[in-house]
N, C-alpha and C positions, 0 to 999 in steps of 0.2 A: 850899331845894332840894327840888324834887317827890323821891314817891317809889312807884313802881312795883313791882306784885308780878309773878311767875312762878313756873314749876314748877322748883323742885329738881330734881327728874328726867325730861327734857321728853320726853313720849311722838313726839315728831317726830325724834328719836337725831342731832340738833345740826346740821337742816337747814333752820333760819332758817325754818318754816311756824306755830309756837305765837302766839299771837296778841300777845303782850309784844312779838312784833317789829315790830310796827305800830307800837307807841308809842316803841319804840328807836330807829328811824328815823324817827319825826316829831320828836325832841327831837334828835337828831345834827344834824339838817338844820337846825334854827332856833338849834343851840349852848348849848340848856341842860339844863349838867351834871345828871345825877340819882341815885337812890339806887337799888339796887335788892332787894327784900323776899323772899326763896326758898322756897317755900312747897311739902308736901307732900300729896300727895292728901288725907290725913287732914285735914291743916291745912284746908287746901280748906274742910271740912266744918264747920269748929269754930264755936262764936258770934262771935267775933272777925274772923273773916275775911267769916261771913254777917251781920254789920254794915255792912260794906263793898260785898259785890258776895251781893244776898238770892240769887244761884242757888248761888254756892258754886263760882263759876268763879276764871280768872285772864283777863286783867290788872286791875289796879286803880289809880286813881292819886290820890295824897292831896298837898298842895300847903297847907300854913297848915290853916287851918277846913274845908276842900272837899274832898270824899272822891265818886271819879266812876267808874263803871261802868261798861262797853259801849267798847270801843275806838273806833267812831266817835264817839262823844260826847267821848273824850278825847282822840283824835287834833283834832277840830277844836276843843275848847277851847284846846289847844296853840295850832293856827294861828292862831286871834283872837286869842293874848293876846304871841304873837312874828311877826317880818317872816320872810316866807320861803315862807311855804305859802300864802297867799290870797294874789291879786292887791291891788291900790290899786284898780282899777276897779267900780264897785260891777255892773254885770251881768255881768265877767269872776268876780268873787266870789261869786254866785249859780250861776253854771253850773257854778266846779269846787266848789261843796260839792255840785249835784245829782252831779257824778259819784260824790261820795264815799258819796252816799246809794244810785247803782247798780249802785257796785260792791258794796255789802253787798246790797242789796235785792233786784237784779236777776242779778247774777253768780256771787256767792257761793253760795245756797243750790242750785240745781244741781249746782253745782261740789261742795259737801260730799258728797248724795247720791249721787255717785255715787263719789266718795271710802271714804265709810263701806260702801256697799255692795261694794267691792272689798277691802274691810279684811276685813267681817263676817259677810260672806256669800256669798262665792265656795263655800263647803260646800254653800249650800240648792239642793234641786233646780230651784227656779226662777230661781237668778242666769243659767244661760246666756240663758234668755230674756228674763230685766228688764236685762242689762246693755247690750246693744245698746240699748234704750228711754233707758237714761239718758244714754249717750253721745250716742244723737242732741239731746237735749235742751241736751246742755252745746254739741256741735257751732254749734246754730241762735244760742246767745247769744254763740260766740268767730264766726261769719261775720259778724253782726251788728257785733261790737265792733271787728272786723279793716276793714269798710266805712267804719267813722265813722273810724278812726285815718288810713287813706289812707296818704299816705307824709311824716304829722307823725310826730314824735319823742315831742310827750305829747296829751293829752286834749283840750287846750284851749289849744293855745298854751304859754304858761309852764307848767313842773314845777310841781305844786299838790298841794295833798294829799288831791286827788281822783286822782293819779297814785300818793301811797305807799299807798294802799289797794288801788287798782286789780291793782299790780304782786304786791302780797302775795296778791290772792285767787288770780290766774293763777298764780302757783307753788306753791298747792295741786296743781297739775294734774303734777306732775313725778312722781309714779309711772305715771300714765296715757298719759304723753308724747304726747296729745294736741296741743298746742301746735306739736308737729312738722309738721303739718297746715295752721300755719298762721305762714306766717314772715314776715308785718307782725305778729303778736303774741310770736312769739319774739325778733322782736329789741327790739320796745318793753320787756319783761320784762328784758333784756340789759341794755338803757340804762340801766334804775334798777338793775339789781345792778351796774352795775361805777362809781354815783354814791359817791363815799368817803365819802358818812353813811350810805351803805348798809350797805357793806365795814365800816365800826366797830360798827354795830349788829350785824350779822350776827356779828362776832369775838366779841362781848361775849355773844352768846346762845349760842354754840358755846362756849366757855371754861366756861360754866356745865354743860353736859352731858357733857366733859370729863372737868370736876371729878369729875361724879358718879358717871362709871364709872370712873375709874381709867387 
């Protein structure tokens, strides 16, 4: 049985956004059971955990001899080695790992930025005018993404797990409610949260946050 680490105490206050839900929802979806590792900030930092993942992050996933780093590396190790998340087709297979590849590459890093900068620095005298700059930025990549969806249900035809990435990077964006903006992409986000390997993984990363407040 693989085994997955997280934060003990998840700085997302058990709204399904910490990156472990990546991997909770690729292993619900393809049905295998797993372990999961709870890990504190300090921990984070220790030799033991920077044997596993050298930046001293979370998730992690260990499986027999094989110990793998970076959620998409592990989410699509998942999908190659269970049925469910990649297509049979080998160019339908190609195109949703490139999704997988842009919703980190292309989608995501916007999306944190302007994230972090509403976190950390709405105090600095220049977030009123860098905040407008990042939002247009996230703007151009959700028209963009809202164009190719049209009025499909996922990415590429069949749910893939260029879709459980996809949905995970977009609900970063729920303090910013940006999304509202755009409702070919709120309701694609919809579709995979109300998927029941959604709903299990999501219970199982809120129970854990739960626990830890009390």
């Amino acid at each position: 049985m693989p085994t997955i680490t997280a934060f003990a105490n998840s700085p997302d206050r058990g709204r399904g956004q910490a990156r472990d839900m990546r991997l909770r929802w690729a292993l619900e979806e393809v049905g295998q059971p797993y372990d999961v590792r709870l890990l504190s900030f300090d921990q984070m930092k220790q030799p033991d955990h920077l044997a596993l993942h050298p930046f001293g992050q979370i998730p992690t996933y260990e499986d027999g001899d094989l110990a793998l780093f970076e959620t998409g590396a592990i989410v699509l190790h998942i999908a190659e080695h269970h049925d469910g998340l990649l297509p049979k087709d080998t160019n339908a297979r190609s195109r949703a790992i490139a999704w997988m590849f842009a919703a980190l590459n292309t989608m995501e890093p916007p999306i944190v930025e302007l994230g972090m900068a509403m976190l950390l620095e709405h105090d600095e005298s220049w977030y009123e005018k860098r905040l407008p700059i990042l939002r247009n930025r996230v703007g151009i990549r959700l028209g963009e993404l809202s164009r190719h969806l049209g009025g499909g249900d996922w990415l590429d035809g069949a749910f893939s797990a260029g879709d459980v990435l996809m949905v995970t990077v977009l609900r970063r964006l729920m303090t910013s409610r940006m999304l509202e903006d755009y409702p070919t992409l709120a309701s694609y986000v919809a579709r995979g949260e109300a998927r029941p390997a959604f709903r299990r993984a999501f219970e199982a990363q809120l129970a854990v946050f739960t626990a830890a407040t009390g």
